[in-house]
C-alpha positions as CSV (number, residue, x, y, z in Angstrom):
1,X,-3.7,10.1,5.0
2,X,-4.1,10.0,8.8
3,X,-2.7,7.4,11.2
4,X,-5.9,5.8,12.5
5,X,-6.4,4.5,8.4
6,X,-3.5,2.9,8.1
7,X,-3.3,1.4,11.4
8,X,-6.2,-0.6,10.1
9,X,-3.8,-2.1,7.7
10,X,-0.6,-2.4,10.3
11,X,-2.5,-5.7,11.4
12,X,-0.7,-8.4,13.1
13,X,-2.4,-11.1,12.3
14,X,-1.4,-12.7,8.4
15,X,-3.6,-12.3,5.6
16,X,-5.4,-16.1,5.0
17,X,-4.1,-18.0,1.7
18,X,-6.4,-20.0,0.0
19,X,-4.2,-20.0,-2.8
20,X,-5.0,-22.4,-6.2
21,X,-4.3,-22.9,-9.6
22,X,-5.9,-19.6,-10.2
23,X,-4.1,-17.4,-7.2
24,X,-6.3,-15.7,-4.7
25,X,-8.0,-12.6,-4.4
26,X,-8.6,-10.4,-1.4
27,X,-11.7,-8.9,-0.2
28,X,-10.8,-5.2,-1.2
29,X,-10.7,-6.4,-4.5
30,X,-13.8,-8.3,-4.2
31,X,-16.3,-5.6,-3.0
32,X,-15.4,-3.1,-5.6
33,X,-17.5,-5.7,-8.0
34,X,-20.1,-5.7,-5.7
35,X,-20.7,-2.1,-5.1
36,X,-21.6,-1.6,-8.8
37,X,-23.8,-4.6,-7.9
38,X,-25.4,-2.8,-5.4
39,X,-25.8,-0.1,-7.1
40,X,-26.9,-1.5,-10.4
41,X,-29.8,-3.3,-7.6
42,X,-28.3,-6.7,-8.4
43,X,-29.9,-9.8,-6.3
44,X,-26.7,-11.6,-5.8
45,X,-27.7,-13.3,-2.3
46,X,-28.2,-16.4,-3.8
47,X,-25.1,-16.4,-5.7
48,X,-23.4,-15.5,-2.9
49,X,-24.6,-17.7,-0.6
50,X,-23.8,-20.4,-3.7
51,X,-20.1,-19.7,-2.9
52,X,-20.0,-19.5,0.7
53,X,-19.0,-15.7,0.2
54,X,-20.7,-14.4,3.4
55,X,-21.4,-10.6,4.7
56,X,-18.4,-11.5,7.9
57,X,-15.7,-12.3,5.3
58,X,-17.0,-9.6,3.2
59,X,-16.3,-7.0,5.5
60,X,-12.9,-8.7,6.7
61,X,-10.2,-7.2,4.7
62,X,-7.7,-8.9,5.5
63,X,-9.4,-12.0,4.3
64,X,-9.4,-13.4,0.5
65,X,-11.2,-15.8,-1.7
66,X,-9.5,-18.6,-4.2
67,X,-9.3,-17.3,-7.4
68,X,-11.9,-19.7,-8.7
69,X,-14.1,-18.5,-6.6
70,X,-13.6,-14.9,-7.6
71,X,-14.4,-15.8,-11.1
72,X,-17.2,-18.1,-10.7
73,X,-18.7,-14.9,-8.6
74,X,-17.9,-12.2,-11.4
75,X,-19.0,-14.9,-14.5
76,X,-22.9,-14.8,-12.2
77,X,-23.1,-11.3,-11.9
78,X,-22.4,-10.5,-15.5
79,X,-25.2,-12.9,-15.8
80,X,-27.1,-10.6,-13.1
81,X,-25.9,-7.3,-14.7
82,X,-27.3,-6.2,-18.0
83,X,-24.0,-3.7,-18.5
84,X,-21.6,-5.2,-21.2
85,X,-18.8,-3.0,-19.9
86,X,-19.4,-4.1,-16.1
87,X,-15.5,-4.3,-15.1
88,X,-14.6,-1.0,-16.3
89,X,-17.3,0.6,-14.2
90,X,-16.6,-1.2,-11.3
91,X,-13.2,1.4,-11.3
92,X,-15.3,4.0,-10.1
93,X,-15.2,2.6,-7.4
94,X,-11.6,2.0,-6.5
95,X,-9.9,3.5,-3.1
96,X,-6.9,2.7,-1.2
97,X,-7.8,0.0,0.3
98,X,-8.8,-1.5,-2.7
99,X,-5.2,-2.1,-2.9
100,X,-4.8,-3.4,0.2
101,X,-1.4,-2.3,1.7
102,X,-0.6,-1.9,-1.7
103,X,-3.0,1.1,-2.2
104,X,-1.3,2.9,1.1
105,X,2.8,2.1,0.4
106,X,1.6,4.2,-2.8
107,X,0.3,6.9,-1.0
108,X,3.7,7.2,0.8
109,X,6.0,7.8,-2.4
110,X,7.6,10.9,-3.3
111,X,6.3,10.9,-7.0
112,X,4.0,8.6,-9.5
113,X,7.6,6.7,-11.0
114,X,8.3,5.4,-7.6
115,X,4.4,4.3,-6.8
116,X,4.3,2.6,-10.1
117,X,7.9,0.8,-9.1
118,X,6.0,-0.9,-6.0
119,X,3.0,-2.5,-7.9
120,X,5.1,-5.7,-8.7
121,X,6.7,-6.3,-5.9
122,X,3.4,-6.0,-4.0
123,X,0.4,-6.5,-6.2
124,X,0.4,-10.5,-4.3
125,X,-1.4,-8.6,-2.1
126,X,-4.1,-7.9,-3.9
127,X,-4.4,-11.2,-6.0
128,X,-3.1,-13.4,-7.7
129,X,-5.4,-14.1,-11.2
130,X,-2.4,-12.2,-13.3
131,X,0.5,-9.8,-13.4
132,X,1.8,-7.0,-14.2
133,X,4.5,-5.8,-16.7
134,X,6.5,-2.5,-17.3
135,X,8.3,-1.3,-20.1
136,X,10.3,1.4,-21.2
137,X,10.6,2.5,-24.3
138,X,12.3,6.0,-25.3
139,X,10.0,9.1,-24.3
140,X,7.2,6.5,-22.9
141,X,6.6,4.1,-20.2
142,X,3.9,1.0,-20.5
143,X,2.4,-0.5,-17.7
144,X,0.2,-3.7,-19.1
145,X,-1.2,-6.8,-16.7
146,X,-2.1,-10.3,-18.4
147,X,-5.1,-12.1,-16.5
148,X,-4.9,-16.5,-16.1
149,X,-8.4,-16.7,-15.6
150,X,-9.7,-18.8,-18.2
151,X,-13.4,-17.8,-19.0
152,X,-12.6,-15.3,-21.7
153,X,-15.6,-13.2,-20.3
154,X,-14.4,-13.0,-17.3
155,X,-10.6,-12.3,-18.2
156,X,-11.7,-9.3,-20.2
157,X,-13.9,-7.4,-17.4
158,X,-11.2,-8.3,-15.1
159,X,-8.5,-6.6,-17.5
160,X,-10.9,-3.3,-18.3
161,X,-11.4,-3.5,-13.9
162,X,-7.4,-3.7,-13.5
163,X,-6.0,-1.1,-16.3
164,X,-9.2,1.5,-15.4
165,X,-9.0,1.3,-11.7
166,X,-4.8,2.2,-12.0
167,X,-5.8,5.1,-14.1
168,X,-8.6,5.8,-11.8
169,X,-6.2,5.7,-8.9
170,X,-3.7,7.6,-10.6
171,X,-5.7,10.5,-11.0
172,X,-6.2,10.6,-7.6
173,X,-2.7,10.0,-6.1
174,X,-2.1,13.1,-8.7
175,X,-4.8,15.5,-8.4
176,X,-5.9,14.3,-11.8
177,X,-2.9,15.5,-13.6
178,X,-1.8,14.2,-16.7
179,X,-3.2,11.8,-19.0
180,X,-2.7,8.7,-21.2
181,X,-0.9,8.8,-24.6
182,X,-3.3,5.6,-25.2
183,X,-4.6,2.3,-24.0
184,X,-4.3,-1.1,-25.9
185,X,-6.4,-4.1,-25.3
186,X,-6.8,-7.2,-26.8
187,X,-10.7,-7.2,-27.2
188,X,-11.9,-7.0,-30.2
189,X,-13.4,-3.5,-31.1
190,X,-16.8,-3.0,-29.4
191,X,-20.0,-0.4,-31.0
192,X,-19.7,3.2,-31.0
193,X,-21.2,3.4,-27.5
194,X,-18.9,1.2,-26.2
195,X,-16.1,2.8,-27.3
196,X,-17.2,6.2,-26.6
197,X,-17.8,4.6,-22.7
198,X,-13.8,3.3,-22.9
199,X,-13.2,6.9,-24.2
200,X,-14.7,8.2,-21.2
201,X,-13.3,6.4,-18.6
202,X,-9.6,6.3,-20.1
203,X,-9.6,10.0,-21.6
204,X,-7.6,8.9,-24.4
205,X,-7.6,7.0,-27.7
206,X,-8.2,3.3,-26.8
207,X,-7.0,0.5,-29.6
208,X,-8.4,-2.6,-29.6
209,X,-7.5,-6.0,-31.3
210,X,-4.2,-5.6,-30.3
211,X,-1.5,-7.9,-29.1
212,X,-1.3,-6.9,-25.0
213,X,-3.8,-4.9,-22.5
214,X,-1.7,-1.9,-21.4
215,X,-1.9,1.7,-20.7
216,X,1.3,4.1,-22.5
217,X,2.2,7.5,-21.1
218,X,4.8,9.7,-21.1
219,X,7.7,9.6,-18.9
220,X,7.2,13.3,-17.7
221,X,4.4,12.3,-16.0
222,X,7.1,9.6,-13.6
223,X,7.9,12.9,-12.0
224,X,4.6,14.2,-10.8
225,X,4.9,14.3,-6.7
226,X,1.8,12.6,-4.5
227,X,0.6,14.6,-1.9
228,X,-1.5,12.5,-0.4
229,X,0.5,10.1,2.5
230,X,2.7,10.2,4.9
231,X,6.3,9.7,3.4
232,X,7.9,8.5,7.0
233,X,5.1,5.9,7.2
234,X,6.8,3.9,3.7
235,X,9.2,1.5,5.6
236,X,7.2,0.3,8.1
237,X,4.1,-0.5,5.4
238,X,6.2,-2.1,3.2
239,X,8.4,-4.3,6.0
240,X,4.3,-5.2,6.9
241,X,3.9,-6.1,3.1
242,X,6.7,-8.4,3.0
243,X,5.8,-10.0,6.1
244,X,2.2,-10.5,4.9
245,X,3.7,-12.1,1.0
246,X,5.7,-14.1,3.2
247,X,2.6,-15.7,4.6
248,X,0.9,-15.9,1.0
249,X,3.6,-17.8,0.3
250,X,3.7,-20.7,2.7
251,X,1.6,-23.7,1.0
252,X,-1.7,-24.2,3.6
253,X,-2.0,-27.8,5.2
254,X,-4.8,-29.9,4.3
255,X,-6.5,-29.3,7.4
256,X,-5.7,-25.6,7.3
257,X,-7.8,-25.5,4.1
258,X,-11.0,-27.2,5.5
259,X,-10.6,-24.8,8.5
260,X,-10.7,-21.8,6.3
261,X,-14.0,-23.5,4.2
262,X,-15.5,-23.8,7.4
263,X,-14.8,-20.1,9.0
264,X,-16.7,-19.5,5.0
265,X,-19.4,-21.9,5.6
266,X,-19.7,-21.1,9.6
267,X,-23.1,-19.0,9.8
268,X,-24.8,-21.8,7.2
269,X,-26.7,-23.7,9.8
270,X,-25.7,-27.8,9.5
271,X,-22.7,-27.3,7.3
272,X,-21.7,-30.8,7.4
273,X,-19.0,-33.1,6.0
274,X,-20.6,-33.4,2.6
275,X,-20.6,-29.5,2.0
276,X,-17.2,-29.4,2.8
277,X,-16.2,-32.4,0.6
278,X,-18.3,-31.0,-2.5
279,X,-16.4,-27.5,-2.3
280,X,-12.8,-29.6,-2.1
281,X,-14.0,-31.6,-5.5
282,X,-13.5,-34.7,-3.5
283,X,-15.2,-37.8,-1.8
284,X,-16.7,-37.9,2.2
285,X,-14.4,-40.7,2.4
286,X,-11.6,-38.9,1.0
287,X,-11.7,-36.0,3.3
288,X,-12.0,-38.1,6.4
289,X,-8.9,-39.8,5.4
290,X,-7.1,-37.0,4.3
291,X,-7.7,-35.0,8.0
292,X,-7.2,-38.2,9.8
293,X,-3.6,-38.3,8.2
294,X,-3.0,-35.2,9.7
295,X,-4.6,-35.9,13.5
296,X,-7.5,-33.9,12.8
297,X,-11.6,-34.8,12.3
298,X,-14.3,-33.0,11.1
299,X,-15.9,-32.9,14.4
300,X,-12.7,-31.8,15.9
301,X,-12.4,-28.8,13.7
302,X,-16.0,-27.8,13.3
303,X,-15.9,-27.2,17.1
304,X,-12.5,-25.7,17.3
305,X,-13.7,-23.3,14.3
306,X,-16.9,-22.9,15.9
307,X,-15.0,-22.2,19.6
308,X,-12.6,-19.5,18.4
309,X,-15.2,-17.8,16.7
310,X,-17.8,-18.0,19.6
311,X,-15.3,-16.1,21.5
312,X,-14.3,-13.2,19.4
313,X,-18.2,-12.5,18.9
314,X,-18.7,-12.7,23.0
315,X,-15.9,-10.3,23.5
316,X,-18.3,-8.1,21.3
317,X,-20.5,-6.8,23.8
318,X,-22.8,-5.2,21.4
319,X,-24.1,-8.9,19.9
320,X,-26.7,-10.4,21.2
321,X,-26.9,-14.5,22.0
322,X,-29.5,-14.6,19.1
323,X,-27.0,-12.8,17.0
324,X,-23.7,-15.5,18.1
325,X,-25.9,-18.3,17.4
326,X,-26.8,-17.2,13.9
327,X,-22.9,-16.5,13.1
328,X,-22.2,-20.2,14.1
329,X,-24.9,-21.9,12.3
330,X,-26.8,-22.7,14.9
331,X,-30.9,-22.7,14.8
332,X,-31.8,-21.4,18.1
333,X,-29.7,-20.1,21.3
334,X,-30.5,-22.8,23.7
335,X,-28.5,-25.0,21.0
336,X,-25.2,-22.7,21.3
337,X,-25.7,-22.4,24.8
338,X,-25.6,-26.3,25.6
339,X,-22.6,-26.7,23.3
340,X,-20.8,-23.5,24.3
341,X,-20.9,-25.0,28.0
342,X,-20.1,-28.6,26.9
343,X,-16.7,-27.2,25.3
344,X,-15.8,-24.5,27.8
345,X,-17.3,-25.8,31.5
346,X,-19.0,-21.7,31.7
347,X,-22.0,-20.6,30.4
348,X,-21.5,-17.7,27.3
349,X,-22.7,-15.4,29.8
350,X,-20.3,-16.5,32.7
351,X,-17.5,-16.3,29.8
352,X,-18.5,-12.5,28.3
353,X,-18.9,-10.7,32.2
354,X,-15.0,-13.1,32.8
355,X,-13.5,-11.2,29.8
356,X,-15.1,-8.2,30.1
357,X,-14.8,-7.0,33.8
């Protein structure tokens, strides 16, 4: 693991919570469904643009989505998708930094045992939508996660996504050493293709109908040492872990909430009070009242959302003003120009040669 790919995760700033009844999800986690979209040649644009799930907060990682949101987008591409096992393909596709922080504080242990030890105490980072369980029994250790989505669908692709992508990851932490005693899940038992495809991807006997989704190995495999990070980098990722769950954890303000819609919703030219409103589940009415009784407007933080924004993409030297005025909803660049001015007193060009001589 070099320096220069965890340093990408050493970020200062904290990871956004748009926590709900069903948790959040972060963006690592997201785009491993979507590459098996893209692969599988899956026109989700319009179901993206449905949710507000743009390409700038896809490629933001230390971003995430509400948990609604995350299953509302995996329920319409198993629409999309013609594969019945669609979550435990996406597993393929797992990598570090699917894990977030996670995925690199488990690079750093000594042995599998002690990587497995740090999923709980860090798998907020990730999401949300369920958690995870150990238990020892004699000669064997099981690891098994319960999912709170409710859309049965949904909850078992997400389970054959979460148990597949550990195993997946496993392997490689381990130079694919070692294997499953078996895999229970609480499906019920799919066609002979089906389970030949579970067979596959677990390498082991699979059991459905049962009463928990959980993998069970031997505890000789605890002992197997990771080659694969740097061991002196562990405290420093997971004193950055802890400070990032300690941002999860504080509730967002009301207007903090809007302001993250908005960042969502920024590039969709005329997002207007009624979007917002709609996405919230509430009245125009009510969500002027509610930002009012926290000194805020809707015109106040469009422009302060649009404003900070607008200045990280003119730092970017390599965007163009047609570019800028796209990623801020804006029709044509004379109209960014005029209100780019009206906030700042400088033109964006007087602003990008000030901040970049």
């Amino acid at each position: 693991m070099t320096k220069s790919l965890v340093t990408k995760y050493l970020v200062t700033k904290p990871l956004t919570n748009t926590s709900n009844a069903l948790g959040q999800a972060s963006i690592p986690a997201v785009n491993q469904y979507l590459e098996l979209a893209q692969l599988q040649q899956l026109e989700t644009k319009a179901l993206l643009n449905e949710l507000a799930i743009t390409d700038e907060l896809l490629a933001d990682h230390d971003k995430n989505i509400s948990g609604d949101k995350f299953q509302q987008l995996i329920a319409g591409l198993l629409k999309l998708s013609q594969d019945e096992l669609f979550g435990l393909h996406t597993a393929q596709y797992v990598q570090p930094g699917s894990y977030s922080v996670l995925g690199f504080i488990m690079m750093s242990c000594e042995t599998l045992g002690e990587a497995i030890t740090k999923i709980q105490p860090f798998e907020k980072l990730v999401g949300d939508m369920g958690t995870t369980t150990l238990a020892q029994q004699e000669n064997s250790l099981s690891i098994g996660w319960s999912c709170i989505f409710p859309d049965q669908e949904v909850r078992r692709h997400m389970i054959d996504n979460v148990l597949a992508s550990w195993l997946t990851f496993a392997r490689y932490l381990t130079n694919n050493k070692g294997k499953p005693i078996k895999v229970l899940l609480t499906r019920p038992e799919p066609n002979l293709e089906q389970c030949y495809q579970y067979q596959k991807v677990f390498n082991c006997p699979v059991i459905f109908n049962q009463q928990s989704n959980e993998i069970i190995f031997n505890k000789s495999l605890l002992t197997l040492p990771l080659n694969k990070g740097n061991k002196q980098l562990l405290p420093t990722l997971e004193q950055h872990a802890q400070q990032l769950i300690s941002g999860l954890q504080q509730p967002l303000s009301f207007v903090q909430h809007c302001q993250q819609l908005l960042e969502q919703n920024l590039s969709v030219e005329k997002t207007t009070q009624q979007d917002i409103a709609r996405q919230l589940n509430i009245s125009t009415k009510t969500l002027q009242r509610r930002l009012k009784a926290e000194n805020s407007n809707f015109k106040t933080l469009l422009n302060n959302v649009r404003l900070t924004k607008a200045k990280e993409c003119l730092d970017d030297l390599s965007l163009t003003g047609m570019n800028i005025s796209q990623k801020l909803g804006f029709a044509e660049s004379r109209s960014f120009y005029r209100w780019f001015q009206k906030q700042t007193g400088k033109t964006p060009g007087q602003y990008r040669k000030e901040n970049n001589t």
